[in-house]
ZAMARGU-4260 file (C-alpha; in steps of 0.2 Angstrom, whole numbers, plus 5000, padded with zeros to 4 digits):
<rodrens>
0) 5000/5000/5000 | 5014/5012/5006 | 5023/5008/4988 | 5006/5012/4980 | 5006/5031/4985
5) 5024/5035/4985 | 5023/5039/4967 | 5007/5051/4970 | 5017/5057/4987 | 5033/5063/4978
10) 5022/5070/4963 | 5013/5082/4976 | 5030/5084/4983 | 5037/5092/4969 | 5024/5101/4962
15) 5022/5111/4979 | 5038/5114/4978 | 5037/5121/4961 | 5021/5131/4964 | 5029/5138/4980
20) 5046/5145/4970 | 5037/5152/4954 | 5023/5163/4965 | 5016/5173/4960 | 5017/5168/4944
25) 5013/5180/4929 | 5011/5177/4911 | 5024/5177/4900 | 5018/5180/4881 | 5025/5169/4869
30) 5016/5179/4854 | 5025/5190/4845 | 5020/5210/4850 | 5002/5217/4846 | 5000/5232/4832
35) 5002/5247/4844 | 4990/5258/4833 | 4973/5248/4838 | 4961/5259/4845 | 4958/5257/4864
40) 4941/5249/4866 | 4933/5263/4876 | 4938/5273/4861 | 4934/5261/4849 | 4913/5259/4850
45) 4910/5280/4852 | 4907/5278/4835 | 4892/5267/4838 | 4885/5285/4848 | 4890/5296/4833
50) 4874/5300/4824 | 4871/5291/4808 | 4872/5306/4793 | 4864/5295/4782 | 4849/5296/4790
55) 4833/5300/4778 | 4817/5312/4781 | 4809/5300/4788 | 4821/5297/4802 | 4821/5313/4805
60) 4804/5311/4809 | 4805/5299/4820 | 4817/5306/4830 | 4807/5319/4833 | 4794/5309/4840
65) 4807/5300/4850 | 4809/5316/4859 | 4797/5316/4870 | 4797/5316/4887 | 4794/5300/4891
70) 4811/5297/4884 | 4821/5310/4891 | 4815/5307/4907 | 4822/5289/4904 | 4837/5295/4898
75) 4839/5308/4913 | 4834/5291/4925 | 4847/5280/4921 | 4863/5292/4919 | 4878/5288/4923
80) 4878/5287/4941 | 4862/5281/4943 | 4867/5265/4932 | 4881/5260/4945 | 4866/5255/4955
85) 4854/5252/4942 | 4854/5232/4944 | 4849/5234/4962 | 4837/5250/4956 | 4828/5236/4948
90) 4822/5227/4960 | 4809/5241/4964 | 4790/5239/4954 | 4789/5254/4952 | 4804/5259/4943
95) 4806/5243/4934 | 4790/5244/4927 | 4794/5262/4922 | 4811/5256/4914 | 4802/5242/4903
100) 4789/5256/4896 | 4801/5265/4890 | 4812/5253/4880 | 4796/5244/4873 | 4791/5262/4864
105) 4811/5263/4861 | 4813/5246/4854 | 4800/5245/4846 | 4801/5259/4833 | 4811/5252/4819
110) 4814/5268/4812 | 4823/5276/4828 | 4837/5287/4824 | 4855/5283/4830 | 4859/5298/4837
115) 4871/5299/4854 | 4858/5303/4867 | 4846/5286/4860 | 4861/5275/4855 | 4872/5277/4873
120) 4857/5275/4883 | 4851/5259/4874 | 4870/5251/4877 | 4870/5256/4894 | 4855/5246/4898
125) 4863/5232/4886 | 4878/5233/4902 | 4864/5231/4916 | 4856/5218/4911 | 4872/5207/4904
130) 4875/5211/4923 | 4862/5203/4929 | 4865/5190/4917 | 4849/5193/4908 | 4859/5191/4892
135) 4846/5189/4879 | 4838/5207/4884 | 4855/5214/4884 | 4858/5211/4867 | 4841/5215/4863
140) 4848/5232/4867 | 4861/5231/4863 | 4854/5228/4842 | 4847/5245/4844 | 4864/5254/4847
145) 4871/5247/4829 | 4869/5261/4815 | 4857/5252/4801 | 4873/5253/4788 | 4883/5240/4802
150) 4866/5230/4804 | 4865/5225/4787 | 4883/5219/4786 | 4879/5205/4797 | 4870/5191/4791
155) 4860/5186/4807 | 4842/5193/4802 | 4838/5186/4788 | 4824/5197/4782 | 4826/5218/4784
160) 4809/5219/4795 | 4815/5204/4807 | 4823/5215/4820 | 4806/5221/4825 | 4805/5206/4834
165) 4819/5208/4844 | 4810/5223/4851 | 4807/5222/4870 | 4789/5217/4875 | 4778/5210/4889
170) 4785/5193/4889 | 4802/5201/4894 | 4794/5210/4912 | 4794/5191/4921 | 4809/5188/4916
175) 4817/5205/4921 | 4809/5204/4937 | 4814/5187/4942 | 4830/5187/4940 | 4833/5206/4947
180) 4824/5200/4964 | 4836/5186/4963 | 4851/5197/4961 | 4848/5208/4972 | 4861/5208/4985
185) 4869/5193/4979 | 4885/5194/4976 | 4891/5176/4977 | 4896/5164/4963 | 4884/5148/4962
190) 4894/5133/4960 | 4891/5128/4941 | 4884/5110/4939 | 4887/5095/4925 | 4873/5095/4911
195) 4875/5089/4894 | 4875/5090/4875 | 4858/5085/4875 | 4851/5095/4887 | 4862/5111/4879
200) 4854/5104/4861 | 4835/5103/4869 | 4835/5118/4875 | 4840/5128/4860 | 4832/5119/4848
205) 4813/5123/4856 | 4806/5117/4836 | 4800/5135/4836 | 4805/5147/4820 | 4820/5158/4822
210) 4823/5176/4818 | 4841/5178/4826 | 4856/5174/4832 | 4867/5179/4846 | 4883/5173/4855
215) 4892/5181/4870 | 4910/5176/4876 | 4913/5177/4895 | 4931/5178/4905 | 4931/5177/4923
220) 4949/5180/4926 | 4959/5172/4942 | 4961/5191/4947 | 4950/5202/4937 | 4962/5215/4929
225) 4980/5205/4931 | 4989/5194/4919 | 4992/5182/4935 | 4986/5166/4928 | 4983/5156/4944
230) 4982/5160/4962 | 4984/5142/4973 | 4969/5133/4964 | 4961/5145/4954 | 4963/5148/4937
235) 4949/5156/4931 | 4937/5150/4919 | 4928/5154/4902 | 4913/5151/4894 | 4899/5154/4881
240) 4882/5159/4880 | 4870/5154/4865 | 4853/5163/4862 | 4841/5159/4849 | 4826/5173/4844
245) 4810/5165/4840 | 4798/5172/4826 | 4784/5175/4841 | 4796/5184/4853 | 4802/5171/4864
250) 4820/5165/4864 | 4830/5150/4870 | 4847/5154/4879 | 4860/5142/4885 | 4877/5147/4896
255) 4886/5132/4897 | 4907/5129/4900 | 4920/5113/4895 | 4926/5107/4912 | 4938/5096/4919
260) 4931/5079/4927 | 4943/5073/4940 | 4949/5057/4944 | 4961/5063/4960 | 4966/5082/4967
265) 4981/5079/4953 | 4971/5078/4935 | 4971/5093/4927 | 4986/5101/4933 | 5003/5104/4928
270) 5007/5085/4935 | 4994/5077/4929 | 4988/5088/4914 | 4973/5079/4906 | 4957/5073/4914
275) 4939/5068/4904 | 4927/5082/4901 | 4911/5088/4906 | 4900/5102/4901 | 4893/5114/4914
280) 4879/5126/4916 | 4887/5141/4919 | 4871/5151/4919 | 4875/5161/4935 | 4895/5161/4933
285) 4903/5176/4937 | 4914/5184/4923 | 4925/5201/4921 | 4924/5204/4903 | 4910/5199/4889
290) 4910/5202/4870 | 4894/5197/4861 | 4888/5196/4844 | 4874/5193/4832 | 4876/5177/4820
295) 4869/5168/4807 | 4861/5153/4807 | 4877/5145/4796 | 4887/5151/4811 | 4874/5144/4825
300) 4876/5126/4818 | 4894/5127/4817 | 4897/5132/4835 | 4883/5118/4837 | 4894/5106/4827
305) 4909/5112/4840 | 4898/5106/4855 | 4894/5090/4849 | 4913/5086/4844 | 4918/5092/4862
310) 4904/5081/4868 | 4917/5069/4882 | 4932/5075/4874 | 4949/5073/4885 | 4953/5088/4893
315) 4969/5095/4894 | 4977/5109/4904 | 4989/5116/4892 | 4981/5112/4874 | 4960/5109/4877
320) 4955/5118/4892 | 4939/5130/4893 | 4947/5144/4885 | 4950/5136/4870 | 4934/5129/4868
325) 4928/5147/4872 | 4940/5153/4858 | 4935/5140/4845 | 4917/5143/4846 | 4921/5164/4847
330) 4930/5162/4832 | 4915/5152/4823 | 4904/5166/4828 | 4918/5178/4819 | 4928/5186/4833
335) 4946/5187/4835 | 4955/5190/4851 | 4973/5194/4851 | 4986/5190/4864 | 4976/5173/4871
340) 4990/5162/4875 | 5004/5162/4894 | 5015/5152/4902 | 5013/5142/4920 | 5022/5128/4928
345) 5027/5115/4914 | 5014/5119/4905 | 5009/5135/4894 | 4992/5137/4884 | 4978/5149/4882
350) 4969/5155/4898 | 4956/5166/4905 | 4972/5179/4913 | 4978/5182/4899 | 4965/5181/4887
355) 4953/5194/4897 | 4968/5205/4899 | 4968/5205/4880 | 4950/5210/4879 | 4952/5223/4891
360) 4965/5230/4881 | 4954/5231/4866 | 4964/5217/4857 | 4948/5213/4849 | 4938/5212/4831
365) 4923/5207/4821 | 4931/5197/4807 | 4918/5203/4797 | 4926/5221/4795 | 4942/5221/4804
370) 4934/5230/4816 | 4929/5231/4835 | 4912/5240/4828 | 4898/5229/4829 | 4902/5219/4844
375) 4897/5222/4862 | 4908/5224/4874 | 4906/5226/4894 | 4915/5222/4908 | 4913/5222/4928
380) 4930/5229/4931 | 4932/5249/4940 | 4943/5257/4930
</rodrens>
């Protein structure tokens, strides 16, 4: 028996040792320096707030009747220093009822004018309620932020009218209120538990008629803000969120992560680096930064196709971890992140440090135009 765990002994051994003479650890990039000329991401979506001078009579119109005072007052609601607190705001009838009024009549105009006042206010609310992880109302608002010129680029609504169901409505306000009564002075992060490829496929596929598209792409770093890729156990995690808009104003929405399952305290780390898999519902995981996008169906299936082929697939620290299945399906959906990739303990791979550092360093793009334009962005850092 003794001769059984002496091999298991001196591994632990040495890899305290190890652990103990390399903290605290930071990441060491091994890619080649990033293009120093990249707008800084702050900078880089204040021209989704510029107003669009293409804009026809007719918009002019519209924005007129947009505004109203039901609007302003809305605007003038939610500033900036109210929104700080807005998730816990929320909780109160009274001013999420108001709240919802006015993004139905905002939402709901598809000719609204993307001028700075609508547009900032609309991707504000996007940040709320991707806070609250309410994550299909938050690109819902976040749709109406994107000048029409950048909407039809993508290839997500299939028909020029099918954005007007995306517009918030009535089926959103139980939503809204369940979950911002549940987050309402809850800071904790639930433990995440096993589910499956066929539940994640049941789920999205609710046999309904889609209209849209969307994927986000969440980092929760070890530290939020630091390239330090693990602190004692924790290395951070990644993960993804499918929704699917439905032709009568519903949607499906799946948060889900690749995992580790292990065999001994040992399997996935640097000693002992591979493990077998197992997906998790990440729905109320924490995270630090998120990008999101609108998709096309062809690009829905493919990240499908992703799940399915990672469906029990060996895990392995350095070379199939979570981040890189976050990474292969973000880059499905048409996102590149630069700078992904860092160096630990006899290993080195990509990993939630490094790669949420990159994306708060606006190391970011829609493949689509080379651009970080037409993708949300948010993160729950204090800068």
């Amino acid at each position: 028996m003794i001769n059984y765990y002496r091999p298991l002994l001196f591994k632990i051994f040495l890899f305290t040792g190890m652990v103990y003479s390399a903290l605290p650890v930071k990441a060491q990039l091994i890619n080649k320096p990033y293009p120093s000329n990249f707008i800084a991401a702050n900078n880089s979506f204040k021209s989704v707030f510029k107003p669009d001078t293409s804009t026809t009579s007719k918009d002019s119109t519209t924005s007129s009747n947009l505004s109203s005072p039901s609007i302003t007052n809305a605007v003038k609601l939610y500033d900036d220093e109210s929104l700080i607190n807005a998730e816990e705001s929320l909780s109160k009838p009274k001013e999420r009822k108001q709240l919802m009024g006015y993004l139905k009549q905002i939402t709901g105009d598809e000719d609204v004018n993307y001028n700075q006042s609508h547009t900032k206010f609309l991707y504000k609310l996007a940040t709320v309620f991707a806070k609250l992880r309410l994550y299909p109302l938050a690109m819902k608002c976040y749709l109406k932020t994107i000048t029409p010129k950048a909407k039809y680029l993508t290839d997500t609504l299939q028909q020029a009218n099918n954005s007007g169901y995306l517009a918030i409505n009535t089926k959103d306000d139980s939503l809204l209120e369940k979950q911002a009564l549940l987050f309402a002075g809850r800071n904790s992060n639930k433990n995440s538990k096993p589910t499956t490829y066929n539940q994640i496929t049941n789920t999205l596929d609710d046999g309904k008629k889609a209209v849209a598209y969307a994927m986000l792409f969440h980092v929760k770093q070890p530290i939020p803000g630091k390239r330090t890729i693990f602190v004692l156990g924790n290395t951070g995690h990644t993960f993804i969120t499918l929704i699917k808009y439905n032709v009568d104003s519903t949607y499906s929405s799946f948060s889900f992560g690749f995992y580790p399952k292990k065999r001994n305290p040992l399997s996935a780390t640097p000693i002992e680096p591979t493990a077998s898999s197992v997906f998790k519902d990440d729905t109320d995981h924490q995270w630090d930064e998120v990008l999101g996008k609108f998709i096309s169906k062809r690009r829905f299936d493919k990240i499908m196709l992703l799940v399915k082929q990672y469906d029990h697939l060996e895990y392995h620290l350095s070379n199939n971890n979570c981040t890189d299945f976050g990474l292969k399906a973000v880059e499905l959906a048409g996102i590149n992140i630069d700078g992904t990739i860092g160096k630990w303990p006899l290993g080195h791979g990509n990993n939630p440090a490094i790669t949420g550092q990159s994306i708060l360093e606006g190391k970011f793009t829609d493949t689509d135009t080379g651009k970080a334009e037409g993708l949300f962005y948010n993160t729950t850092i204090d800068k």
